[in-house]
C-alpha positions in Angstrom: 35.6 18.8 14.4 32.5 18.1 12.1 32.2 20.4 9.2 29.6 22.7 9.5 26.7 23.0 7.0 24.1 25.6 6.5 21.5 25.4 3.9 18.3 27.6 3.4 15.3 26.3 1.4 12.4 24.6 0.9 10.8 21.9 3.4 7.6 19.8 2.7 6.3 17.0 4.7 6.3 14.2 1.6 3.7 11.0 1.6 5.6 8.0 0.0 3.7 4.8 -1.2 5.8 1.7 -2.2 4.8 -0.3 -4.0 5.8 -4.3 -5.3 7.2 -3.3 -9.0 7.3 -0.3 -11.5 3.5 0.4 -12.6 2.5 0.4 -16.6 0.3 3.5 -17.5 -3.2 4.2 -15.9 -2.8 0.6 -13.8 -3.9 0.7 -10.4 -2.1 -0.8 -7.6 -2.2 -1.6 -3.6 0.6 0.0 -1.8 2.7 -2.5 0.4 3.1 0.5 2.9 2.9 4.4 3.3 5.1 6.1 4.8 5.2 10.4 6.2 8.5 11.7 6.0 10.1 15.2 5.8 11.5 16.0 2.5 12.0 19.2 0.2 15.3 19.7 -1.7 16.9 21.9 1.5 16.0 19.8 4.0 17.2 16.2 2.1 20.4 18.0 1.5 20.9 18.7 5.2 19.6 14.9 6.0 22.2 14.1 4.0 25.2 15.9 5.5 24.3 15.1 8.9 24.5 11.5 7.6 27.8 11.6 6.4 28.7 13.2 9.8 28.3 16.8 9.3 27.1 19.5 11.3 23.7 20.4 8.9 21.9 23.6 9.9 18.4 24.4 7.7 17.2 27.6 7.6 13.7 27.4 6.0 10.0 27.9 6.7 7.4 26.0 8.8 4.9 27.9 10.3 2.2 27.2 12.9 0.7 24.0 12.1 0.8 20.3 13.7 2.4 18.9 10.3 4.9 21.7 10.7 6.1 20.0 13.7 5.5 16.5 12.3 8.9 17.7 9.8 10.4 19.3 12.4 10.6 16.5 14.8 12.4 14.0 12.1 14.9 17.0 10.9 15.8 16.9 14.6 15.9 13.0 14.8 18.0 13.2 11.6 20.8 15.4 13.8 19.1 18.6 11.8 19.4 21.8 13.8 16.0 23.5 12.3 15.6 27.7 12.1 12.2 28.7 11.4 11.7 31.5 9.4 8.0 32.1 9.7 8.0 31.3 13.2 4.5 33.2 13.0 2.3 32.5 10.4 -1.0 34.4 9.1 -3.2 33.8 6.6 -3.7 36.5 4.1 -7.4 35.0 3.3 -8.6 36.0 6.2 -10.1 39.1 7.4 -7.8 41.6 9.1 -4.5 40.0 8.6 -2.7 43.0 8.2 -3.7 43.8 11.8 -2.6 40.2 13.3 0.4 41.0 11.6 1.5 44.3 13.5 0.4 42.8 16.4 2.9 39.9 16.6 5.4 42.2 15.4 5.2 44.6 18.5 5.4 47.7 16.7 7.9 46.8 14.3 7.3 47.1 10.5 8.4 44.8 7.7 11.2 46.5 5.7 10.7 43.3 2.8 8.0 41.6 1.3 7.4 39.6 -1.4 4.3 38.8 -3.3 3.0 36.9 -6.0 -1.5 37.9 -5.9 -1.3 41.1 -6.7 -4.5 43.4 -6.3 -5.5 44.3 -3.5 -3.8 42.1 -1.8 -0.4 43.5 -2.9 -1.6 47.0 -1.7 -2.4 45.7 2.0 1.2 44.2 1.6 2.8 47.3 0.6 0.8 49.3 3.6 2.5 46.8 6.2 6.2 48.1 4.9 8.1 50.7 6.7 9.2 54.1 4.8 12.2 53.1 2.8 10.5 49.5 2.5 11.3 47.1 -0.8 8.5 45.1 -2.1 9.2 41.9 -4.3 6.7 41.5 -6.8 7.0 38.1 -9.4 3.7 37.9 -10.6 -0.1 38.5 -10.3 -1.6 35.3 -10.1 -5.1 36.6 -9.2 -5.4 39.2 -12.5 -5.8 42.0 -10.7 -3.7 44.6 -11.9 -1.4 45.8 -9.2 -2.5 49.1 -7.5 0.5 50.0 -5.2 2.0 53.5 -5.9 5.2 53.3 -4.3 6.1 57.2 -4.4 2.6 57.7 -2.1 4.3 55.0 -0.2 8.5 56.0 0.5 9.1 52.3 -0.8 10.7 50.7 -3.6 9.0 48.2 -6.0 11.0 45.5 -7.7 10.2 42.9 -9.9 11.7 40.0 -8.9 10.9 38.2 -12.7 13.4 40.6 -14.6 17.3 41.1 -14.7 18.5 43.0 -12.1 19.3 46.9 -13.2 23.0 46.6 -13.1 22.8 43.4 -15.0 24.7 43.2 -18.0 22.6 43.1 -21.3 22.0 38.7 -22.0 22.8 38.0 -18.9 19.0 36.9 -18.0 18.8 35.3 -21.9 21.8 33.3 -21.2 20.4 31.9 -18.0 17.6 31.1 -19.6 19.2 28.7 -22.1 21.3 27.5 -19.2 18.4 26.2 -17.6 17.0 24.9 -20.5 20.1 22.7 -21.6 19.4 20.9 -18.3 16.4 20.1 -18.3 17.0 18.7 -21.8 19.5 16.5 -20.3 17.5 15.6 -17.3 20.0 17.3 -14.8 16.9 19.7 -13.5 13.6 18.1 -13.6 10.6 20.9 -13.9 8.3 21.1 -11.1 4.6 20.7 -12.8 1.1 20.5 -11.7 -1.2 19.0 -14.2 -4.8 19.2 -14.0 -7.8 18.0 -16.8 -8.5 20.4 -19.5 -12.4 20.2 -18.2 -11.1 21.2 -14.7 -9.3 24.7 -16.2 -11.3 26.4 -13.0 -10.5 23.9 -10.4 -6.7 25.0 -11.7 -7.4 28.6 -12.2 -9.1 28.8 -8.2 -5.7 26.6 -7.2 -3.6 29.3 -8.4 -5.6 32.1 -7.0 -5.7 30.2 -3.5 -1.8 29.8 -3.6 -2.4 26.3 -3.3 -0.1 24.7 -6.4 3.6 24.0 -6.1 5.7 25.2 -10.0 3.8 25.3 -13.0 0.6 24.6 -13.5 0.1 23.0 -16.8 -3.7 21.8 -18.4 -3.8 18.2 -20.3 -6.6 16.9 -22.8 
């Protein structure tokens, strides 16, 4: 029997160019070819282990759209047994979300949520939970400050950007220089955005749109 495999993560759909040798700063090449693959550190992991003759099983999200499927299709070519997640997808900048939510869940009310905006749009969040509802908060990347008032609401707020509150003292300090010591030795390799200096507002509209992957980080 085939060991079994389950991983849960990430999944992206990744464009790769290849090109005829390494490339010397700001030079400009043609591409021999282009290729559209799935990728994401989940979903290579399970590529992987179906390779080697495992049994992979990904857990991760896709959503609605055609390029969703476009990833889907080659997990499953790749022997990938893919579980969506976000089966149904909505997006939150449009008007009346909140209300395609409840419809597709038939009644049902979120007892999670997790949210990174803040604002207003954390409030409509925390209105979709059921009484008895947790809601994730790491961050505020639109600068609103965060108007939820979870007593009003029977839920429980939790920042997801601190130790937890049984968690011995250093324990979140130790991690921290953990993960520092490997990216100094190249073992983790930090996921970064860059954008020009002179385009600080095409990066501070990115962020508010939810439209960057890891830091964002401004160069001269």
């Amino acid at each position: 029997m085939a060991p079994a495999g389950l991983f849960v993560g990430l999944t992206t759909l990744d464009v790769v160019h290849t090109v005829g040798t390494a490339l010397a700063p700001n030079e400009k090449a043609t591409t021999l070819r282009q290729e559209i693959s799935a990728g994401g550190p989940a979903a290579n992991a399970a590529v992987t282990f179906a390779a080697l003759g495992g049994a992979a099983t990904l857990i991760t999200a896709l959503g609605t759209h055609a390029l969703a499927r476009v990833a889907a299709d080659e997990l499953a070519e790749c022997g990938v047994t893919v579980v969506d997640a976000t089966p149904m997808a909505v997006d939150y900048l449009q008007p009346g979300w909140p209300d395609r939510v409840r419809e597709a869940l038939q009644g049902r009310l979120p007892t999670v949520a997790l949210d990174g905006v803040g604002g207003a749009l954390r409030q409509a969040v925390a209105d979709l939970l059921a009484a008895g509802g947790r809601l994730v908060q790491f961050g505020s990347s639109s600068g609103e400050p965060a108007q939820v008032d979870p007593a009003s609401r029977g839920i429980t707020v939790v920042n997801g950007l601190r130790a937890s509150p049984g968690e011995r003292p250093g324990a979140l300090r130790e991690r921290e220089a953990a993960a520092l010591a490997n990216a100094a030795k190249g073992v983790w390799t930090p996921l970064v955005q860059r954008f020009q200096l002179a385009r600080a507002d095409a990066a501070h509209t990115a962020i508010e749109t939810r439209a960057t992957v890891g830091k964002v980080v401004l160069v001269p």
